[in-house]
CHARMM internal coordinates of N, CA and C (Angstrom, degrees):
IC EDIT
DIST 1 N 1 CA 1.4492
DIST 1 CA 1 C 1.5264
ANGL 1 N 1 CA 1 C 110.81
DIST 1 C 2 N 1.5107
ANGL 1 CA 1 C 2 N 112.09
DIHE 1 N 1 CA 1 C 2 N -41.29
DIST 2 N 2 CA 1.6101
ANGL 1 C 2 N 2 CA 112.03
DIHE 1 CA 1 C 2 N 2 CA -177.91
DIST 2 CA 2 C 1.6241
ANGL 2 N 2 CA 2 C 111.30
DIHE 1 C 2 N 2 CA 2 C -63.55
DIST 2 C 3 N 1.3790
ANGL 2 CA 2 C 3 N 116.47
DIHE 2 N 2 CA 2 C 3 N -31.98
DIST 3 N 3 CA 1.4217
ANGL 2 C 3 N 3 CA 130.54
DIHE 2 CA 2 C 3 N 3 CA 172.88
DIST 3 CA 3 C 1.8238
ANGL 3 N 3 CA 3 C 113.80
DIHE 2 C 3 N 3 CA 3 C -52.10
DIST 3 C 4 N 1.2187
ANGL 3 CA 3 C 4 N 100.34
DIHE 3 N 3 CA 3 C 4 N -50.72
DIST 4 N 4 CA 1.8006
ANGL 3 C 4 N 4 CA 115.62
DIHE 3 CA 3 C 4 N 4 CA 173.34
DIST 4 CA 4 C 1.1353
ANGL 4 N 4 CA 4 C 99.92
DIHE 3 C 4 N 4 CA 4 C -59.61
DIST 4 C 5 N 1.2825
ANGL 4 CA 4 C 5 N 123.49
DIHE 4 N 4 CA 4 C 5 N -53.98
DIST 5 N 5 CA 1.7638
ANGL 4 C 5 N 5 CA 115.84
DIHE 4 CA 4 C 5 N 5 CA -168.76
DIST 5 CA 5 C 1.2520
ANGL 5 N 5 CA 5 C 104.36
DIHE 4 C 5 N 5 CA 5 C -44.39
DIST 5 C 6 N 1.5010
ANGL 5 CA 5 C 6 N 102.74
DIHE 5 N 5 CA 5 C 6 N -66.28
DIST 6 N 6 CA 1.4915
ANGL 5 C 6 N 6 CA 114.19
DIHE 5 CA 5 C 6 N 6 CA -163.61
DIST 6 CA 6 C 1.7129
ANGL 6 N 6 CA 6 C 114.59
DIHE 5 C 6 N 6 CA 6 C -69.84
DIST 6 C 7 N 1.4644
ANGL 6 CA 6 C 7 N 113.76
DIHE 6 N 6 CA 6 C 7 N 8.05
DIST 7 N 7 CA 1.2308
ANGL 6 C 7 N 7 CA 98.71
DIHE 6 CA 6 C 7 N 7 CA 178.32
DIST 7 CA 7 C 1.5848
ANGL 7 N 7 CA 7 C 92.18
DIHE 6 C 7 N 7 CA 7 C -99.76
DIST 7 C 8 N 0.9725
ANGL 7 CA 7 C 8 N 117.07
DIHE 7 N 7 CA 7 C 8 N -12.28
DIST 8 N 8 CA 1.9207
ANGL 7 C 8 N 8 CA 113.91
DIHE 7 CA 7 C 8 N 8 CA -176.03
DIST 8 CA 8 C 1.3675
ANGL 8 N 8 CA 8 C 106.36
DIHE 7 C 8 N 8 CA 8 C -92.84
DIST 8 C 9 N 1.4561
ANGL 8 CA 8 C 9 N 128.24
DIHE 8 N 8 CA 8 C 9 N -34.44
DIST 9 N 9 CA 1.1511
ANGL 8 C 9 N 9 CA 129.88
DIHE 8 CA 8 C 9 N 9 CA 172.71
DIST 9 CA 9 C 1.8266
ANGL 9 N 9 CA 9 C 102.53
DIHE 8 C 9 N 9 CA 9 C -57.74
DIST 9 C 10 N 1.1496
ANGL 9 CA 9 C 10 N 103.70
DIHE 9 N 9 CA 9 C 10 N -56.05
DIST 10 N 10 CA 1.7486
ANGL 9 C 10 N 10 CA 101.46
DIHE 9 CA 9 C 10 N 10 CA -169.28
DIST 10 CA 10 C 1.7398
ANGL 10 N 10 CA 10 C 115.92
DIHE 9 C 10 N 10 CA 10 C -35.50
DIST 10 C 11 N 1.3290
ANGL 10 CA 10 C 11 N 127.47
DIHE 10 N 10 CA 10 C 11 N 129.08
DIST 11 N 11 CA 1.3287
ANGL 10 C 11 N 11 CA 140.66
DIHE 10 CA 10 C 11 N 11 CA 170.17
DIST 11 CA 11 C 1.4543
ANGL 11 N 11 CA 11 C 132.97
DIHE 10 C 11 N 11 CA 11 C -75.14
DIST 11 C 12 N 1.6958
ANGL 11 CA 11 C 12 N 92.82
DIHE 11 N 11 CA 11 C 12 N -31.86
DIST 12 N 12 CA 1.2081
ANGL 11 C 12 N 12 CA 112.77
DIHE 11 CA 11 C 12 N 12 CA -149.45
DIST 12 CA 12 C 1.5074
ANGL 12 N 12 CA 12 C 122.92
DIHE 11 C 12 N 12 CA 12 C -47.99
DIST 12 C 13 N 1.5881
ANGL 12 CA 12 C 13 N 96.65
DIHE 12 N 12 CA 12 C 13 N -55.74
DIST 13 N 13 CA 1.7763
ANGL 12 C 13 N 13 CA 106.70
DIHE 12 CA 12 C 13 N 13 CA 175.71
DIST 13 CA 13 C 1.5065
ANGL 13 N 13 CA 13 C 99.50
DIHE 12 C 13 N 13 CA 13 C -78.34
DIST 13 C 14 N 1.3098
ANGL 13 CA 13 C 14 N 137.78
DIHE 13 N 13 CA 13 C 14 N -3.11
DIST 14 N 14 CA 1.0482
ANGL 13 C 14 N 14 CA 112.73
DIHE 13 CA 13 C 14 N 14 CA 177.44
DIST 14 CA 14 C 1.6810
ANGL 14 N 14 CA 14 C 130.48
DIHE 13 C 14 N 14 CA 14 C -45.24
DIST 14 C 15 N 1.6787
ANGL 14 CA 14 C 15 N 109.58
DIHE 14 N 14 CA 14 C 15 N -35.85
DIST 15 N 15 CA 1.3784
ANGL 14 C 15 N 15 CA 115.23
DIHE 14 CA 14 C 15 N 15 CA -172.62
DIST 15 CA 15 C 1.5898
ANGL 15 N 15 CA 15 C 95.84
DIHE 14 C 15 N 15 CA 15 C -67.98
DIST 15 C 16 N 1.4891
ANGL 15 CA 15 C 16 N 115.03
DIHE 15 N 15 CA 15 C 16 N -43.40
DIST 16 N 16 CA 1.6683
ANGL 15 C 16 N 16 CA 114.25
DIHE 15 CA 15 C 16 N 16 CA -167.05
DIST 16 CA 16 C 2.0883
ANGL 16 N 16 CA 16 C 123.33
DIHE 15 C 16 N 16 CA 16 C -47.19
DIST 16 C 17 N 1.7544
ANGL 16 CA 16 C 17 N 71.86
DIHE 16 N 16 CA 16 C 17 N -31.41
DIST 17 N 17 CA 1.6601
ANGL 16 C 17 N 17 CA 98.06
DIHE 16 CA 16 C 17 N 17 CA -179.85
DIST 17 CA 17 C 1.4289
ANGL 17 N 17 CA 17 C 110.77
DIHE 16 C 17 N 17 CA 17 C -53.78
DIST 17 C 18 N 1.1895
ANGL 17 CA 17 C 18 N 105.57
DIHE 17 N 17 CA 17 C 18 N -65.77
DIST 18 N 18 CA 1.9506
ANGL 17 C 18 N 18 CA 144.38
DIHE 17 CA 17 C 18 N 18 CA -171.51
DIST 18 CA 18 C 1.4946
ANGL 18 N 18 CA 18 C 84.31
DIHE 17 C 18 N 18 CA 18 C -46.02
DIST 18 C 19 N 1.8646
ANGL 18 CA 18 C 19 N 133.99
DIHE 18 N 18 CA 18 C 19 N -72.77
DIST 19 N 19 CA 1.1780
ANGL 18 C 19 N 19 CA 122.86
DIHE 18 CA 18 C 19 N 19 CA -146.40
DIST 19 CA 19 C 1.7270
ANGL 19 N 19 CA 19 C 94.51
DIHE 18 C 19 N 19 CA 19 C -81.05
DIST 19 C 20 N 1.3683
ANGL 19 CA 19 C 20 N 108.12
DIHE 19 N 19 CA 19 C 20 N -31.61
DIST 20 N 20 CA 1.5024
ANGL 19 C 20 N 20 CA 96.06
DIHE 19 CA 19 C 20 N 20 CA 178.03
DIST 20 CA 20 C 1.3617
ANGL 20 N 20 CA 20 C 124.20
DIHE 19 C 20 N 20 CA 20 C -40.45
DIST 20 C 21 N 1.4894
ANGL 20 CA 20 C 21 N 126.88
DIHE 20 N 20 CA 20 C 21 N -51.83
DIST 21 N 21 CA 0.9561
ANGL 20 C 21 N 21 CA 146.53
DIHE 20 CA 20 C 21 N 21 CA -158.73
DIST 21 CA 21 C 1.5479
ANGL 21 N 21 CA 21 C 107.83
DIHE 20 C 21 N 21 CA 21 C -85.89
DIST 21 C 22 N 1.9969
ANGL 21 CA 21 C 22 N 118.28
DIHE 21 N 21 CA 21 C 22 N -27.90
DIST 22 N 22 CA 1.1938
ANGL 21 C 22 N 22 CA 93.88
DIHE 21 CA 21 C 22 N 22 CA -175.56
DIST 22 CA 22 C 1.8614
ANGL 22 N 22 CA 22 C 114.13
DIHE 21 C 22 N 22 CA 22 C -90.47
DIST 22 C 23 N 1.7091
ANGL 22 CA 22 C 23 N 88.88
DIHE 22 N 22 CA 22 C 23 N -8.74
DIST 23 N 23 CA 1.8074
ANGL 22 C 23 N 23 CA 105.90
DIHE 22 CA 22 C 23 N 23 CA 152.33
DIST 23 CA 23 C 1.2304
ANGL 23 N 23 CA 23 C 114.27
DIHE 22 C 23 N 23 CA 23 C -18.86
DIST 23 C 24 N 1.5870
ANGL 23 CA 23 C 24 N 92.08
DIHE 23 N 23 CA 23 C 24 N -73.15
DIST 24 N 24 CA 1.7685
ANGL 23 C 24 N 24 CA 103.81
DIHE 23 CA 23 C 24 N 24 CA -164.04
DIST 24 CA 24 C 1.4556
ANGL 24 N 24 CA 24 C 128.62
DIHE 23 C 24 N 24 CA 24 C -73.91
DIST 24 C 25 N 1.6909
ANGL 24 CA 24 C 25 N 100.56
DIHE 24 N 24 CA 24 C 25 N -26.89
DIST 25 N 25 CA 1.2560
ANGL 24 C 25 N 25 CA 110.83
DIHE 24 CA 24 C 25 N 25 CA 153.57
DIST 25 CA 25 C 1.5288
ANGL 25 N 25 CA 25 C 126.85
DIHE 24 C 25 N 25 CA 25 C -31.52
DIST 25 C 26 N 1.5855
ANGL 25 CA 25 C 26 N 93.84
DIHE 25 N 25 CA 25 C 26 N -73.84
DIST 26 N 26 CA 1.5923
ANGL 25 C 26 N 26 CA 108.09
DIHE 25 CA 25 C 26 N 26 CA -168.26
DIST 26 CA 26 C 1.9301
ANGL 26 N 26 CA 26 C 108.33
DIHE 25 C 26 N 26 CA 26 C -75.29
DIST 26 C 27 N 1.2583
ANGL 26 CA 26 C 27 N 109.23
DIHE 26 N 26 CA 26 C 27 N -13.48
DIST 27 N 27 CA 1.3740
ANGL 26 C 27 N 27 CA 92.77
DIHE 26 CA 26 C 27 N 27 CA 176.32
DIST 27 CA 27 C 1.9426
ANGL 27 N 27 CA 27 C 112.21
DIHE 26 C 27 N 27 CA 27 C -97.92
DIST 27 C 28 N 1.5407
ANGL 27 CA 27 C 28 N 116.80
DIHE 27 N 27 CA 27 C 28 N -7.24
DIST 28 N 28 CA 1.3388
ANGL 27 C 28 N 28 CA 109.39
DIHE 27 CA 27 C 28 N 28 CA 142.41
DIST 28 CA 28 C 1.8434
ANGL 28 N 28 CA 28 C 131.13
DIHE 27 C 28 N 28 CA 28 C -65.36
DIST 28 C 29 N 1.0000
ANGL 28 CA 28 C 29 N 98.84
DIHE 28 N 28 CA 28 C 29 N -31.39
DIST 29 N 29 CA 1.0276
ANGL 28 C 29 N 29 CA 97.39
DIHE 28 CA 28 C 29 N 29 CA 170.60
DIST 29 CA 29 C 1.6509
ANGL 29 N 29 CA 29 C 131.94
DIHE 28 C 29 N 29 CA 29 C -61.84
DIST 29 C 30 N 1.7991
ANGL 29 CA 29 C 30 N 92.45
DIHE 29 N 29 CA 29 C 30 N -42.58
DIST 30 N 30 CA 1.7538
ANGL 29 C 30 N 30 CA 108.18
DIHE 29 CA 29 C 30 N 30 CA -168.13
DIST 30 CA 30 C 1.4363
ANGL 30 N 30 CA 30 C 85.27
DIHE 29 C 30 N 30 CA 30 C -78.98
DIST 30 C 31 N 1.3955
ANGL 30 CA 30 C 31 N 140.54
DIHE 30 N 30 CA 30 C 31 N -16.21
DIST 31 N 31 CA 1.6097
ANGL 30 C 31 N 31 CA 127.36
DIHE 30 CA 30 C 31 N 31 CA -172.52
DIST 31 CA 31 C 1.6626
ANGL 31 N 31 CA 31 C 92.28
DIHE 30 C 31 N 31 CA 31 C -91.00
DIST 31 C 32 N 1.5343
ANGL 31 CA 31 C 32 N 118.08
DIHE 31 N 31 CA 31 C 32 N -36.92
DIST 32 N 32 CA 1.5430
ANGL 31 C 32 N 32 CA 88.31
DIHE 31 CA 31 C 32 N 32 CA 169.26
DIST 32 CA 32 C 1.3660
ANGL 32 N 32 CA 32 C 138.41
DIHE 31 C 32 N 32 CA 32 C -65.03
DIST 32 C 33 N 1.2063
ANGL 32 CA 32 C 33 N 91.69
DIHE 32 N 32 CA 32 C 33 N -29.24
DIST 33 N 33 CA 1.8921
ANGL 32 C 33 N 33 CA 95.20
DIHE 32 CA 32 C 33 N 33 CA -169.77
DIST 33 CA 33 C 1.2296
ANGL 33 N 33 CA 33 C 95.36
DIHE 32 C 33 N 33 CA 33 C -89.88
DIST 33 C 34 N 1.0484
ANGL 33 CA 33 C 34 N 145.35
DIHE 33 N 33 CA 33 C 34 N -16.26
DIST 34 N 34 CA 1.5745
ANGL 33 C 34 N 34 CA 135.77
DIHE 33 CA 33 C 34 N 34 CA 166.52
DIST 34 CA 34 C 1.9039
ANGL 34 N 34 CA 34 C 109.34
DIHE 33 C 34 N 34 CA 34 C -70.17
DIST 34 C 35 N 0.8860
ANGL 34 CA 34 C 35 N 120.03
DIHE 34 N 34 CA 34 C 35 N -14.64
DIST 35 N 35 CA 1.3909
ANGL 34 C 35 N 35 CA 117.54
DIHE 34 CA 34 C 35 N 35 CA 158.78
DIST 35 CA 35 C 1.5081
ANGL 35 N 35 CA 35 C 116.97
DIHE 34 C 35 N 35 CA 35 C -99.57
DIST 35 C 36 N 1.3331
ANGL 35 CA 35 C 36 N 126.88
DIHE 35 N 35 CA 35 C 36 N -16.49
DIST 36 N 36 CA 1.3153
ANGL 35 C 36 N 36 CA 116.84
DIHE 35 CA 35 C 36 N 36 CA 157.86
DIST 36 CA 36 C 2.1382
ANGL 36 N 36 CA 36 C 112.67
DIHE 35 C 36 N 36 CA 36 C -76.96
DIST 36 C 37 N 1.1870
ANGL 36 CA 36 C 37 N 103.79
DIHE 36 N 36 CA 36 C 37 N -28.49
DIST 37 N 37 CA 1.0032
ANGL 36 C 37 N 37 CA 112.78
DIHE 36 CA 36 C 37 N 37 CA -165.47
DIST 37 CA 37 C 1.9275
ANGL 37 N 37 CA 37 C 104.40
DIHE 36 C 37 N 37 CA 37 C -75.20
DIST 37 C 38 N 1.4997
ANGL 37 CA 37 C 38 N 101.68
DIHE 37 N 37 CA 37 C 38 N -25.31
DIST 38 N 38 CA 1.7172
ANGL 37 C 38 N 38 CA 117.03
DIHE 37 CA 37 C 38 N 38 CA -176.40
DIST 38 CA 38 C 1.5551
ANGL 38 N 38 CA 38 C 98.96
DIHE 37 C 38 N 38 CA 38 C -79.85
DIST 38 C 39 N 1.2679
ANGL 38 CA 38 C 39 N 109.23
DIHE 38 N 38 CA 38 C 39 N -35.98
DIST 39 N 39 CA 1.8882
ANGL 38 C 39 N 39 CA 91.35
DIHE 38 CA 38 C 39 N 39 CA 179.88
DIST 39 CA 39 C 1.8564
ANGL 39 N 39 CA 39 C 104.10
DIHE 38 C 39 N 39 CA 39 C -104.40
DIST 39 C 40 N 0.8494
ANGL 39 CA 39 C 40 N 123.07
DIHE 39 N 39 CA 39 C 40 N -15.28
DIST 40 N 40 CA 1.8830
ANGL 39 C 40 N 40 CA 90.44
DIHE 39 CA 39 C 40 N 40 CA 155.79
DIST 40 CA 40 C 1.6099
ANGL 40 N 40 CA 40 C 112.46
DIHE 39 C 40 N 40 CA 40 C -74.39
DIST 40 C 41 N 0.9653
ANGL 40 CA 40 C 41 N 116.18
DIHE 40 N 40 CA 40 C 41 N -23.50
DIST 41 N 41 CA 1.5010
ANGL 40 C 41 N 41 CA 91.76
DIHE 40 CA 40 C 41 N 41 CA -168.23
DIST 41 CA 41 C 1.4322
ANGL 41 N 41 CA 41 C 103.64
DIHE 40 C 41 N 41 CA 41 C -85.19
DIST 41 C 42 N 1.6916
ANGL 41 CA 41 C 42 N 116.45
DIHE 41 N 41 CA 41 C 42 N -25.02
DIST 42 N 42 CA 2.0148
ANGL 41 C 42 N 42 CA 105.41
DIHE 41 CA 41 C 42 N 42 CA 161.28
DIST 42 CA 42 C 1.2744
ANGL 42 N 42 CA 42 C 126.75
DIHE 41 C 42 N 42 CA 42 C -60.63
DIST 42 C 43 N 1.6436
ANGL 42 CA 42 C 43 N 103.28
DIHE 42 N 42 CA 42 C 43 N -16.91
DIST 43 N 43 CA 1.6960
ANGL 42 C 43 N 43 CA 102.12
DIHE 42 CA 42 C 43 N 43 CA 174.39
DIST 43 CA 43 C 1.2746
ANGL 43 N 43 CA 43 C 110.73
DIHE 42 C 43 N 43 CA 43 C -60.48
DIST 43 C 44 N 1.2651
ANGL 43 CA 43 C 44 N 110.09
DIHE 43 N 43 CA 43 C 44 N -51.83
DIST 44 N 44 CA 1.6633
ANGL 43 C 44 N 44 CA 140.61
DIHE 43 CA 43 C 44 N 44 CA 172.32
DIST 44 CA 44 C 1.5149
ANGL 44 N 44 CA 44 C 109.76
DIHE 43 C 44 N 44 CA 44 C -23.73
DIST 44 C 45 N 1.4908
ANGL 44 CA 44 C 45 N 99.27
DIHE 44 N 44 CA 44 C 45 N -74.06
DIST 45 N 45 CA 1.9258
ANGL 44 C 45 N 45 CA 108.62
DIHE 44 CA 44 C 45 N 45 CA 175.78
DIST 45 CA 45 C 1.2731
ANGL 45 N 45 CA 45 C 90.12
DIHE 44 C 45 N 45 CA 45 C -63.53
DIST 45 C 46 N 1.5456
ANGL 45 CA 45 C 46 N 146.15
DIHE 45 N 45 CA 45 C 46 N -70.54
DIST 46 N 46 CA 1.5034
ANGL 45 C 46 N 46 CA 130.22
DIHE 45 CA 45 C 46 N 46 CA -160.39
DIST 46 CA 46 C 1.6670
ANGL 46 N 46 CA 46 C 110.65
DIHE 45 C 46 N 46 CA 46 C -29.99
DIST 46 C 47 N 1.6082
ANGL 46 CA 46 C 47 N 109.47
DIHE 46 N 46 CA 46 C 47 N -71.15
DIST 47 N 47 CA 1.2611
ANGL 46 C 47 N 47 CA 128.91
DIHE 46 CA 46 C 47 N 47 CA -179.06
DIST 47 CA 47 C 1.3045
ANGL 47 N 47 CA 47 C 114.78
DIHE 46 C 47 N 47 CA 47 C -23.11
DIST 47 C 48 N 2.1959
ANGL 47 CA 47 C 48 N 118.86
DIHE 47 N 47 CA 47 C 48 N -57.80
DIST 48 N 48 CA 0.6302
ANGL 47 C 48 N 48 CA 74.31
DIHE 47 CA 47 C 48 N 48 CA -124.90
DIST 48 CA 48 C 2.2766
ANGL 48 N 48 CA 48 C 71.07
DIHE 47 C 48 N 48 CA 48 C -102.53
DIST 48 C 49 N 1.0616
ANGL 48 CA 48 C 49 N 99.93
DIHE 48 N 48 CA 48 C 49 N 11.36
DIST 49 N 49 CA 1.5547
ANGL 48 C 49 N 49 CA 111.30
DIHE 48 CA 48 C 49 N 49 CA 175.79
DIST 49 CA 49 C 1.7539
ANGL 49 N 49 CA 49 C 100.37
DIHE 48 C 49 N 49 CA 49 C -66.36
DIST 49 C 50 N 1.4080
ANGL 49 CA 49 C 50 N 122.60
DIHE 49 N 49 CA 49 C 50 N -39.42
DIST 50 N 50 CA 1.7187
ANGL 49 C 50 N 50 CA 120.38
DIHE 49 CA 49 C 50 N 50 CA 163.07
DIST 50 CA 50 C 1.4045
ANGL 50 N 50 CA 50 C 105.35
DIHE 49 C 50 N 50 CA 50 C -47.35
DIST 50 C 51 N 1.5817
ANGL 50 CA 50 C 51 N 136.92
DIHE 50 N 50 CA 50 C 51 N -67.02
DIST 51 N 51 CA 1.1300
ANGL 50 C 51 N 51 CA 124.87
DIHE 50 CA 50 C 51 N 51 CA 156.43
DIST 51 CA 51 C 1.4288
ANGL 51 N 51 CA 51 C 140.96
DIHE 50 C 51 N 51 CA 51 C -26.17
DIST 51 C 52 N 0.6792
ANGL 51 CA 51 C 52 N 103.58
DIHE 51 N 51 CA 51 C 52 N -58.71
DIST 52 N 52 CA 1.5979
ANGL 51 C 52 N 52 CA 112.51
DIHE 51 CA 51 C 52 N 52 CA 168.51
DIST 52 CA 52 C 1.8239
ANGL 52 N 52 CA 52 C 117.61
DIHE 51 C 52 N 52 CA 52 C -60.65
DIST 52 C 53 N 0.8323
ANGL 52 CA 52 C 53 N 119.23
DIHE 52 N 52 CA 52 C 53 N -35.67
DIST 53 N 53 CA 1.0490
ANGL 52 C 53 N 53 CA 136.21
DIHE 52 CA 52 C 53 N 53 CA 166.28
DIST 53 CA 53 C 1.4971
ANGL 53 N 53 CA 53 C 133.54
DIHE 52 C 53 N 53 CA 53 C -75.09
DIST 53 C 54 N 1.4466
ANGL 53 CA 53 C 54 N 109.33
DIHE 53 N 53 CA 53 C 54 N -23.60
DIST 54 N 54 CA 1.8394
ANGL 53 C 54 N 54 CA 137.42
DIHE 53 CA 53 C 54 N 54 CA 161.98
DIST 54 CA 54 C 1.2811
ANGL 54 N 54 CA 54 C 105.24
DIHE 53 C 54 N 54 CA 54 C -88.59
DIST 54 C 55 N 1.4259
ANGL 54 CA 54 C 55 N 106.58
DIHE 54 N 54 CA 54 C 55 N -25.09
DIST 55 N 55 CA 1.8147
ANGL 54 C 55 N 55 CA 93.35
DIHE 54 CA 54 C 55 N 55 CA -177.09
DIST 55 CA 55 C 1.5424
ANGL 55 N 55 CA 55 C 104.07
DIHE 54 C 55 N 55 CA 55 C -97.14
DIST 55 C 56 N 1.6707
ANGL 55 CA 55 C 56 N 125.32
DIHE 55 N 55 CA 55 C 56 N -3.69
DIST 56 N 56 CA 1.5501
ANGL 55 C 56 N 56 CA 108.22
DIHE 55 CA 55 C 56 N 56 CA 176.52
DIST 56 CA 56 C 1.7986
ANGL 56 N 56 CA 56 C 106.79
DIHE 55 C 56 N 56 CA 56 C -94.76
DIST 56 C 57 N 1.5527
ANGL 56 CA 56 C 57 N 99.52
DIHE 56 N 56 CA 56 C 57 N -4.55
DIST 57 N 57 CA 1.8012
ANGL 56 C 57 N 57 CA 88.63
DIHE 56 CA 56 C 57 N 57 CA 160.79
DIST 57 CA 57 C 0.9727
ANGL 57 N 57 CA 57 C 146.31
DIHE 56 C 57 N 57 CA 57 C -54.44
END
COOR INIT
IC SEED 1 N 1 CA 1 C
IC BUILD
């Protein structure tokens, strides 16, 4: 029982926890917006390769 206490009392990894997690946070995030960020900018080349392509008619 004194062992349990002291494993809930302990702090230590707490900070390790905290950055772990805001890790995972921010790298869901950077994997989302990097797929929003991958199809505007192909609209972009689509757009502007239609142009280019209307203007050698």
């Amino acid at each position: 029982m004194h062992l349990f206490r002291q494993l809930l009392s302990d702090l230590r990894g707490a900070t390790a926890i905290e950055y772990g997690l805001i890790a995972a946070i921010m790298s869901v995030a950077l994997i989302s917006g990097y797929g929003a960020f991958t199809g505007a900018l192909m609209g972009t080349f689509n757009a502007i390769e239609t142009e280019i392509v209307e203007a050698g008619k």
